[in-house]
N, C-alpha and C positions, 0 to 999 in steps of 0.2 A: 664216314671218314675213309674206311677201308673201301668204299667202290670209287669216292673221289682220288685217291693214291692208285689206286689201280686202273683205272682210264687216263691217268695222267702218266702211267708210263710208255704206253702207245703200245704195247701188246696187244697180238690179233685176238679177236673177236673169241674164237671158241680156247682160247687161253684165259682170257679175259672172264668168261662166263663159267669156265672150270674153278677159277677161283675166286669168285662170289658164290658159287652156288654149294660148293663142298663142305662140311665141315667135320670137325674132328673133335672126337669125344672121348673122355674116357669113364667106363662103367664097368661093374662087379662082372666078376668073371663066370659067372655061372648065364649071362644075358645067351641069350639066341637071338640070331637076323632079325626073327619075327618080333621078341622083347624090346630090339630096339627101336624098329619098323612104329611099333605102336607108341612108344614112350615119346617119338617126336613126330607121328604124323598130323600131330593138331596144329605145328605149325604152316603147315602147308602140303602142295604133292608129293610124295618123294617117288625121286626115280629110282635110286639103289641104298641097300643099303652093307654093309660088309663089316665084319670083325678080324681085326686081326689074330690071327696064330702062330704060333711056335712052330717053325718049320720043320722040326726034329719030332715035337711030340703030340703036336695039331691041337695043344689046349691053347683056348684063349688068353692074349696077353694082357686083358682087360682094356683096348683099345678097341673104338671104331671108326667109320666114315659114314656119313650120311647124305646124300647130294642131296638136292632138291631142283624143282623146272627152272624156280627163280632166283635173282639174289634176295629180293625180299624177303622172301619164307625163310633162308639162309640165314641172314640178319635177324631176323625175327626170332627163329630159335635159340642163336646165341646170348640176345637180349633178355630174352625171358624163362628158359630151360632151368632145371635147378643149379645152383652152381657148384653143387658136388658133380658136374658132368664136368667142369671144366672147361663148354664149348670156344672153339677158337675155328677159325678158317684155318680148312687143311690149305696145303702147299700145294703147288700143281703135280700130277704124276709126270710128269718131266724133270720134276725136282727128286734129290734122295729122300727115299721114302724112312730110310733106314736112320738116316741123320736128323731128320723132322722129328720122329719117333723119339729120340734119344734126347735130343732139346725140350721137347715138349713133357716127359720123363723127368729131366731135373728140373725143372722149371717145377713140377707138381707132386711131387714125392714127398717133398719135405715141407707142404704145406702143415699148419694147424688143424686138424681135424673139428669139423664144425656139423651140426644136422647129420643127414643123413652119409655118414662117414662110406667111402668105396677101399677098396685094397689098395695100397700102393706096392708098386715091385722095388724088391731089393734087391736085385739083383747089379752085377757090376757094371752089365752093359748097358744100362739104364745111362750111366753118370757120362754124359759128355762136355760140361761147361769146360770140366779143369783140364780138357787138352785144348781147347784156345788161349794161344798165349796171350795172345790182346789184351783175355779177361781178366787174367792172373797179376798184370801187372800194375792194378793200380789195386788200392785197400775199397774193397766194397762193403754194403752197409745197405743197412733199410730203408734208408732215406735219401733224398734225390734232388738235385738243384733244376731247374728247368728255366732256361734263360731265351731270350724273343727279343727282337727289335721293335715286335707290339706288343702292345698289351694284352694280357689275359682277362677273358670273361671266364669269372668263378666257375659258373655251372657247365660252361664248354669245355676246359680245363678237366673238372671231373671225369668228366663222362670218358672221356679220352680214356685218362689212365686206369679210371674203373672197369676198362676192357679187361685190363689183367686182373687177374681174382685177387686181394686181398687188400685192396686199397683202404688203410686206415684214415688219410686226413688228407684234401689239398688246399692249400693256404698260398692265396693269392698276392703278391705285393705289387705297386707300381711306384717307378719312381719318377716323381712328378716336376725330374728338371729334362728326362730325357724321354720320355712315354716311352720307355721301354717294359717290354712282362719280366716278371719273375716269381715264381713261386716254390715253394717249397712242398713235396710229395711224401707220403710215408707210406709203406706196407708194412705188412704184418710178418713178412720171412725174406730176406738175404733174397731168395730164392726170385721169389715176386717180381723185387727190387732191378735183379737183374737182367728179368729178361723183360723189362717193362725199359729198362736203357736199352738194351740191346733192339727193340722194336724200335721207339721213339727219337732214337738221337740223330737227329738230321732228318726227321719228317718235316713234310713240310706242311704247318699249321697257322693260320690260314694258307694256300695256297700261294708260294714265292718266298716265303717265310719260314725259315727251317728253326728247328729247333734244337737248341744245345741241353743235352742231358748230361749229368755227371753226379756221383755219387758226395755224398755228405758225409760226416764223421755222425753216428748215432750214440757212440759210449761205447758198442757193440766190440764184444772178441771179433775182428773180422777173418781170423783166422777158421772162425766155424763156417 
């Protein structure tokens, strides 16, 4: 799905290859290059790989990047890597690196701790949703409406939203005067939730065919 959206937006060639091939991880802060090097070279070659640091006091900020030759090995990784890493396609270094970092921060801070638990930062610079005002303005929640002018296949549906870590249920409906999709989404944290709209809303799935995302009422304080 991520290589079909990305050659559909006509992006040159080593843009294009920068952002299948990279991905972004987060892992315990005691890792080294080499720690990381080895924990994903079984998906394939890698060509670098790097930790980010505190530029004041050069400890790790339990963040990494990991390229690889191919998209495949890329995809592959994030498909099958534990999911206490978190993995996701880094953003291109053309893009802030500094603002990636901080979305990808709240989006995973305030997960459920599940298996083999890593550090989350608390720190303030971490929290960047609540300065979009976009996002503030409407009442968000765990839950998610997903609306198509086709129809949804269950298991392709899933797969989709299961990019985001916390995917609890996706429940398919069709309405069989207008074969339109519709289905209803759940995660497990506000957090999930959020940036599972914020990816998805206006993709286009199948191809031509965009998709309306929008938040459900759960019961939930959405104040948290």
């Amino acid at each position: 799905v991520f290589i079909a959206q990305s050659r559909a937006s006509g992006s040159h060639r080593e843009v294009e290859d920068e952002e299948l091939t990279r991905i972004f991880v987060m892992i315990p802060k005691s890792y080294t290059e080499e720690d990381l090097r080895e924990k994903f070279k079984m998906y394939g070659e890698i060509e670098y790989c790097s930790i980010i640091k505190n530029k004041t006091t050069g400890e790790s900020k339990g963040l990494g990047y990991v390229r690889y030759l191919k998209p495949s090995q890329a995809a592959r990784a994030i498909e099958e890597c534990d999911r206490s890493y978190r993995a996701i396609l880094a953003e291109p270094k053309n893009k802030s690196s500094e603002s990636f970092e901080h979305d990808y921060y709240s989006n995973n801070m305030r997960q459920e701790p599940r298996g083999n638990t890593l550090p989350f930062c608390g720190q303030p610079e971490c929290c960047s949703f609540e300065k979009n005002e976009s996002r503030i303005q409407e009442s968000v929640s765990r839950r998610l409406s997903v609306v198509s002018r086709l129809p949804f296949i269950q298991e392709q549906l899933f797969a989709l939203f299961d990019l985001v870590p916390g995917l609890e249920y996706c429940d398919v409906q069709r309405d069989a005067h207008t074969n339109s999709g519709y289905a209803v989404i759940q995660y497990s944290t506000a957090a999930s939730a959020i940036y599972a709209k914020y990816k998805l809303h206006g993709f286009e799935y199948p191809p031509g065919n965009r998709l309306t995302v929008i938040f459900l009422e759960d019961g939930s304080d959405s104040s948290e």
